[in-house]
C-alpha positions in Angstrom: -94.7 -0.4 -33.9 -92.4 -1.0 -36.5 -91.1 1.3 -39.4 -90.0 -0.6 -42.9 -86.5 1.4 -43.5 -86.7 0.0 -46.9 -89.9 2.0 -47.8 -91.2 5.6 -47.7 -87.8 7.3 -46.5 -86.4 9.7 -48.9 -83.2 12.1 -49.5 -80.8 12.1 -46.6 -81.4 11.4 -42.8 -79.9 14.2 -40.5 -78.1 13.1 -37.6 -80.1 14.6 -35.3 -83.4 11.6 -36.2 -80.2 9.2 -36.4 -78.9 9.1 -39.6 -75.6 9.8 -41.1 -76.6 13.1 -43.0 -74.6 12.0 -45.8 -75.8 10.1 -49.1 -72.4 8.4 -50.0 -69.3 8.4 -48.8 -65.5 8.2 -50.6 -63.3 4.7 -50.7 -60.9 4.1 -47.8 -62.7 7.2 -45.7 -64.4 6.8 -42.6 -67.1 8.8 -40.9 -66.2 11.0 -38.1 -68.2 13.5 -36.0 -67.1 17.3 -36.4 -67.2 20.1 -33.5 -70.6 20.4 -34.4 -71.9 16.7 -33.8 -72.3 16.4 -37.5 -71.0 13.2 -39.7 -68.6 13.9 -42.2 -66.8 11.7 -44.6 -62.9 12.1 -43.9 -59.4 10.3 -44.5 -57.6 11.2 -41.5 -58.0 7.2 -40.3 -55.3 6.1 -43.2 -52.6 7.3 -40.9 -49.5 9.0 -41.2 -47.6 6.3 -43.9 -49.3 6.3 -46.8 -48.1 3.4 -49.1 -46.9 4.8 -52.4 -44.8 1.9 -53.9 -43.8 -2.0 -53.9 -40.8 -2.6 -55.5 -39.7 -6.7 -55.6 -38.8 -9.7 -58.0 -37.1 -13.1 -57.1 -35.6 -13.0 -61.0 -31.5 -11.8 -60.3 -30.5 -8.4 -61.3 -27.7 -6.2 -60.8 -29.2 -2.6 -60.4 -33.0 -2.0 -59.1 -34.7 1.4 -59.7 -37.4 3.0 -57.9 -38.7 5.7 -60.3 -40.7 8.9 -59.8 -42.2 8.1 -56.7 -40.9 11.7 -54.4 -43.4 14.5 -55.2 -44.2 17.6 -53.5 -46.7 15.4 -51.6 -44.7 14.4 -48.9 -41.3 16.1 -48.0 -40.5 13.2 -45.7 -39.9 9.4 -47.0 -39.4 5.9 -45.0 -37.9 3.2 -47.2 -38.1 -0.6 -46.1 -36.4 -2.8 -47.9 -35.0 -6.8 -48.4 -31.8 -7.4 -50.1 -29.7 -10.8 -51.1 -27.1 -11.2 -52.4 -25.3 -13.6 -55.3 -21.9 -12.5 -54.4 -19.4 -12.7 -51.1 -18.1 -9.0 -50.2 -20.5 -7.7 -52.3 -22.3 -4.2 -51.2 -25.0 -2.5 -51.9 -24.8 0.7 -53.6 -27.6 3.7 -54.0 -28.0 6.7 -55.8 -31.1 9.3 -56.8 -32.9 9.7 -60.0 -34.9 11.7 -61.7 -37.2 12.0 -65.1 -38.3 8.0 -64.3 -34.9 6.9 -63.8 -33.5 8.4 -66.8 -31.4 10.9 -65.6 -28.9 9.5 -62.5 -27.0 11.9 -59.9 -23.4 10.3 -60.6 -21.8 13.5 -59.0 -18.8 12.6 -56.6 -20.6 14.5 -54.3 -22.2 11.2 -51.8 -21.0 11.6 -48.7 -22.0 8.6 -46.0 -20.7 7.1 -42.6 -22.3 3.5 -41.6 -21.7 2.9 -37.4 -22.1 -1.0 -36.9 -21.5 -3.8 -34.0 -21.0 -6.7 -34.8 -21.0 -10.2 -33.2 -18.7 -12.8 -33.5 -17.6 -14.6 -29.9 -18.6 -11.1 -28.4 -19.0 -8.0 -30.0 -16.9 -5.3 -31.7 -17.8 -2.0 -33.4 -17.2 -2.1 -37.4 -18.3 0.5 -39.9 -17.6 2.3 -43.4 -17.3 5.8 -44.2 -16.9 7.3 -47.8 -16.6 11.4 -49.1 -17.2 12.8 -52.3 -18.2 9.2 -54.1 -20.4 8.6 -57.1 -22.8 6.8 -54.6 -23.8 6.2 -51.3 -22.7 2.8 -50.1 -25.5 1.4 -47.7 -23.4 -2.2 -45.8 -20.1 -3.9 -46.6 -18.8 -7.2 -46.8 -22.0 -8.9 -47.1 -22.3 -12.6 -47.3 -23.9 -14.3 -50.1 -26.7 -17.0 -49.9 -30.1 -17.5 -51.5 -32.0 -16.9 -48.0 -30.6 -17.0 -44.9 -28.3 -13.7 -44.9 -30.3 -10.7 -46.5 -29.2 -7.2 -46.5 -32.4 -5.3 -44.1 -32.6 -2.2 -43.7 -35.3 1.3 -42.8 -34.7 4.5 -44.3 -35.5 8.2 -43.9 -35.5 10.3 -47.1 -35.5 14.1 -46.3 -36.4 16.7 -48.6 -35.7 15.1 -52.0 -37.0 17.6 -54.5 -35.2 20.0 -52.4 -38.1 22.7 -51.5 -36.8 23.8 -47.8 -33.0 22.5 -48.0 -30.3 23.2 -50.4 -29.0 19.2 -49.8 -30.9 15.6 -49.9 -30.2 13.6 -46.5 -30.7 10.4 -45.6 -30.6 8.2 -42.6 -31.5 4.8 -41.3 -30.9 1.5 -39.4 -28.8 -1.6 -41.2 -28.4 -5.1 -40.1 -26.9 -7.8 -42.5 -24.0 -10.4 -42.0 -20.6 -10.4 -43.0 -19.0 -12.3 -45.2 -16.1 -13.2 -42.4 -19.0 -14.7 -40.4 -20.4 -11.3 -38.2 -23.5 -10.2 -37.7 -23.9 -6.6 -38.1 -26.2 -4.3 -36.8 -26.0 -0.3 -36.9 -26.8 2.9 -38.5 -26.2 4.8 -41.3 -26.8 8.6 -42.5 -25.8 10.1 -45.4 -26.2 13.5 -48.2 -25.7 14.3 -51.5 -24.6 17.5 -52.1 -26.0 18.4 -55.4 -29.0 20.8 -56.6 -30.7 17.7 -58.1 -34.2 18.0 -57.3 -34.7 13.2 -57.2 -38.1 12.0 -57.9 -36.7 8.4 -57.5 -33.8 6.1 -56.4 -31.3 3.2 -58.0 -29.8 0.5 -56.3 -26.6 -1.5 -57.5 -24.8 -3.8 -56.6 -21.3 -3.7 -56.3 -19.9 -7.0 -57.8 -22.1 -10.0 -59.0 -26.0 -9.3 -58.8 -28.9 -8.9 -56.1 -30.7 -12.2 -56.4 -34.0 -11.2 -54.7 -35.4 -8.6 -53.2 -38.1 -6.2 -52.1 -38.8 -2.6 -51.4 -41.8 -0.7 -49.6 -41.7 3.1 -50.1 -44.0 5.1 -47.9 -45.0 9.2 -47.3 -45.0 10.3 -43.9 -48.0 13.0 -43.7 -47.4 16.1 -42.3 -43.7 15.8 -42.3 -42.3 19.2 -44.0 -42.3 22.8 -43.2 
């Protein structure tokens, strides 16, 4: 015998005579069964980055901001981002915000060391350090073309609205080439020693303008105190 599904069932089938014991369920959430054996509707499938921003234009620019997008969400970020450049030697230059990009932390109080090899008939190390600066530098002495030499780069973002440390930190891995013909490679890590509370970040560069870009900003789940 056969039973038409469509007819003569109402309200919501338990699990138990093979249903989902649910009537609907919530957009991007899955079903998953509980100690119990029951189905429940959860969001634990979307993983620990959750997408919170695309940032990216081919039009040239010379500053790109990234406004209120640290809340007391996440206290961890990861940043990926895509840089080229218009201009030889150029670099690219970053500093938080706050009150969607209206306010900017210009305090000399960046700090930032960059540790690079690079590659050029064998390899050699290369880097750039700065102290007390008005911003945290992120490469050097980058070469300049529409689309074969762009600035990569991932990024860690600690603590930005500064709930568990006095100081925002950053760190990350760079590659890029130089304008003298190297490929670079390396790691960076940085702070800002201000009580500034960011919500977002702004990117300069430091002679001529970024031609085209993009930047994926993501919350890591779970990742505070």
């Amino acid at each position: 015998a056969t039973i038409d599904m469509t007819k003569g069932i109402t309200g919501t089938i338990p699990v138990t005579n093979g249903g989902t014991g649910l009537t609907s369920g919530t957009t991007d959430q899955f079903l998953k069964f509980t100690g119990t054996t029951t189905l429940a509707s959860a969001a634990d499938n979307a993983g620990d980055l959750v997408h919170l921003n695309t940032t990216t234009s081919t039009s040239a620019t010379s500053t790109v901001s990234i406004n209120d997008v640290f809340t007391s969400t996440y206290k961890t970020y990861k940043l990926f981002g895509t840089v080229l450049f218009g201009t030889d030697t150029a670099n690219l230059q970053m500093q938080y915000t706050k009150a969607n990009g209206g306010t900017v932390g210009t305090a000399d109080s960046y700090n930032w060391l960059i540790s690079a090899d690079q590659l050029n008939a064998g390899s050699a190390e290369g880097g750039s350090q700065g102290e007390k600066y008005t911003y945290a530098q992120l490469n050097y002495n980058m070469d300049a073309d529409t689309t074969y030499a762009p600035f990569v780069f991932e990024m860690n973002f600690y603590d930005p609205l500064q709930s568990f440390a006095s100081y925002q930190f950053f760190n990350g891995r760079i590659t890029f080439y130089e304008a003298n013909g190297k490929f670079c490679t390396g790691t960076i890590g940085g702070q800002y020693r201000e009580n500034f509370n960011a919500t977002g970040l702004k990117f300069t560069c430091s002679s001529g303008d970024i031609t085209r870009y993009y930047f994926n900003l993501y919350g890591i789940k779970n990742s505070g105190a």
